[in-house]
N, C-alpha and C positions, 0 to 999 in steps of 0.2 A: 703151736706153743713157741713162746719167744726165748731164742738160744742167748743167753748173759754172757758175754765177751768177760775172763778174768784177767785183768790184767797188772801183770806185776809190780809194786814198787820197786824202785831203781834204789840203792845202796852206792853211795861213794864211801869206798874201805882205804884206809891208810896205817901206815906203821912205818917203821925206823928200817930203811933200806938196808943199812948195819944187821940191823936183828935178822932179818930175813935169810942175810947171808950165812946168820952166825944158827939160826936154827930156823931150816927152810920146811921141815915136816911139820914142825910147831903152825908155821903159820898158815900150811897149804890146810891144815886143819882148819886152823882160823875163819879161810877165805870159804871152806866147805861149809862149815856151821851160819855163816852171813847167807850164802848160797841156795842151799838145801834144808840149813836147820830150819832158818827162819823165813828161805821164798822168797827174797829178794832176788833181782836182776844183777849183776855185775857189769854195766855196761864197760863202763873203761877200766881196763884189765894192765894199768901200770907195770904191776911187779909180775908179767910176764915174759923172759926174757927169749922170746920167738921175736918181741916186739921190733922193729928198727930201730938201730939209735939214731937219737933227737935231741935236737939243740936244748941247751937249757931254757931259751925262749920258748920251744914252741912245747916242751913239759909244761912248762908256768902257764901257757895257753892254753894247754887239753885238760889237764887238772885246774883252772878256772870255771872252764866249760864247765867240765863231766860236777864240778861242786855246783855247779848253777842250776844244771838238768836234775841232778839227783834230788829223790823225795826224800833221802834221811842220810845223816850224815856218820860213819861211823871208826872209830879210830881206837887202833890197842895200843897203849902209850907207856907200856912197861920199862920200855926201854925211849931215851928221850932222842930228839929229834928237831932241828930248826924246821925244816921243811913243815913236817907233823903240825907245828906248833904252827905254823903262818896259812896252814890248810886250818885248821883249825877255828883260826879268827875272822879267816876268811865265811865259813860258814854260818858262826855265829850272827859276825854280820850281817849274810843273807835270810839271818832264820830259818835256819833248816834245823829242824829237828839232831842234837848232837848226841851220840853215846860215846861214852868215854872207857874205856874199860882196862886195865890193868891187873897184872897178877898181885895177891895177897901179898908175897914177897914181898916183889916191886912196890906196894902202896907204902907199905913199910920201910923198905929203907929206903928208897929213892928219894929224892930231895925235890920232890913235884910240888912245895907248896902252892904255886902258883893257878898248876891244874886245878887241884885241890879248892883252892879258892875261888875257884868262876861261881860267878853266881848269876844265871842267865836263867827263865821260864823255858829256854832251849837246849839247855845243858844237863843230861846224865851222868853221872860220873859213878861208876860201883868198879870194887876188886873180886876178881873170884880165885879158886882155888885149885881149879883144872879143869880139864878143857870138858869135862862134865857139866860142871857146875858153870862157865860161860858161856855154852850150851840153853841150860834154863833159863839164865840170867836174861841173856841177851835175846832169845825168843820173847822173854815178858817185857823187856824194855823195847823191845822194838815195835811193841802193839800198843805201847802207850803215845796219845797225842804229846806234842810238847808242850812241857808243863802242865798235861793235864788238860780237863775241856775249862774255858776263862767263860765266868760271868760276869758280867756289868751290873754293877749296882752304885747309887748314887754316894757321896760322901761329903760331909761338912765340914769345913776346917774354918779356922779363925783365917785373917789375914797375914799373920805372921807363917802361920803353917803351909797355907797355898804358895806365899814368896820363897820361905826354905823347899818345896819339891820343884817350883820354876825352876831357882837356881840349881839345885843340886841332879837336876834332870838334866835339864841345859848340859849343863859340866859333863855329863857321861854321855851325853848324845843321845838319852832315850826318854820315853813319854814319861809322863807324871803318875800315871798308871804304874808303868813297867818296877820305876822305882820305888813308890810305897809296896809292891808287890813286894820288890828282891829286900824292905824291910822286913816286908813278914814273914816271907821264908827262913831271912837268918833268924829273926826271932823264936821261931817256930823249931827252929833245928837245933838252935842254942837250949832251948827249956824242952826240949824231944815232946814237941806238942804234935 
């Protein structure tokens, strides 16, 4: 009988070095539930402070890496962060599967419109309510492909319609595809279809 080697997806976890300091049990939580809850690997282990200190060049180098290696990308942005944000787009970038996850509060008053606004087939974004409930959350988003499984199907457009998705593709730097897509998703979320 043939023994199945399981082997773990890798998880790059980020958050607001600030926060951590300001509530370090919140987040060892946090880093448990990525860990344990949901069975991912942790390989690069930033926000543990046994770590050496390291130039801010060779951070920006290992946190390049470790988002390159990693199969899902996952970050708690309750509290905001440049760093966060430039891991963030950095992932996007590479298509890596993103969760985004914030407390209820936090979605609420924090002035994240811009989070808020990503509109990527790679991008999750939900608020929970305690470390319960991002718990489940984050178990079930973290078993979804990104964006879901993508089927190809053919599509007919005038010539004026193929030249507005060139151009308006072009301009964001992604396929003809990705963007009628990211139309119909806001469409779709606008009329709660």
């Amino acid at each position: 009988m043939e023994r199945k080697l399981h082997v773990r997806k890798t998880a790059f976890i980020t958050f607001s070095g600030k926060a951590l300091k300001a509530k370090p049990v919140f987040y060892k939580h946090f880093i448990d539930i990525v860990e344990h809850g949901c069975g991912f690997r942790i390989h690069y282990r930033w926000f543990e402070h046994s770590l050496p200190k390291k130039s801010p060049k060779e951070i920006y180098a290992d946190s390049i890496q470790a988002i390159q290696e990693a199969d899902i990308f996952i970050a708690e942005v309750s509290s905001s962060s440049i760093s966060v944000g430039q891991q963030i787009s950095y992932a996007i970038h590479r298509r890596k599967p993103v969760i985004l996850c914030a407390s209820e509060k936090s979605f609420k008053e924090n002035n994240s419109n811009f989070l808020k606004g990503t509109r990527s087939p790679w991008v999750h974004f939900f608020a929970y309510a305690d470390l319960k409930d991002l718990r489940e959350k984050l178990n079930i988003r973290a078993l979804i492909p990104p964006g879901g499984t993508l089927e190809k199907f053919n599509f007919l457009a005038t010539p004026r319609i193929k030249e507005f998705l060139f151009q308006e593709s072009k301009k964001r730097n992604i396929s003809k595809s990705e963007f009628l897509r990211l139309i119909i998703e806001g469409w779709m979320e606008e009329n709660s279809a």
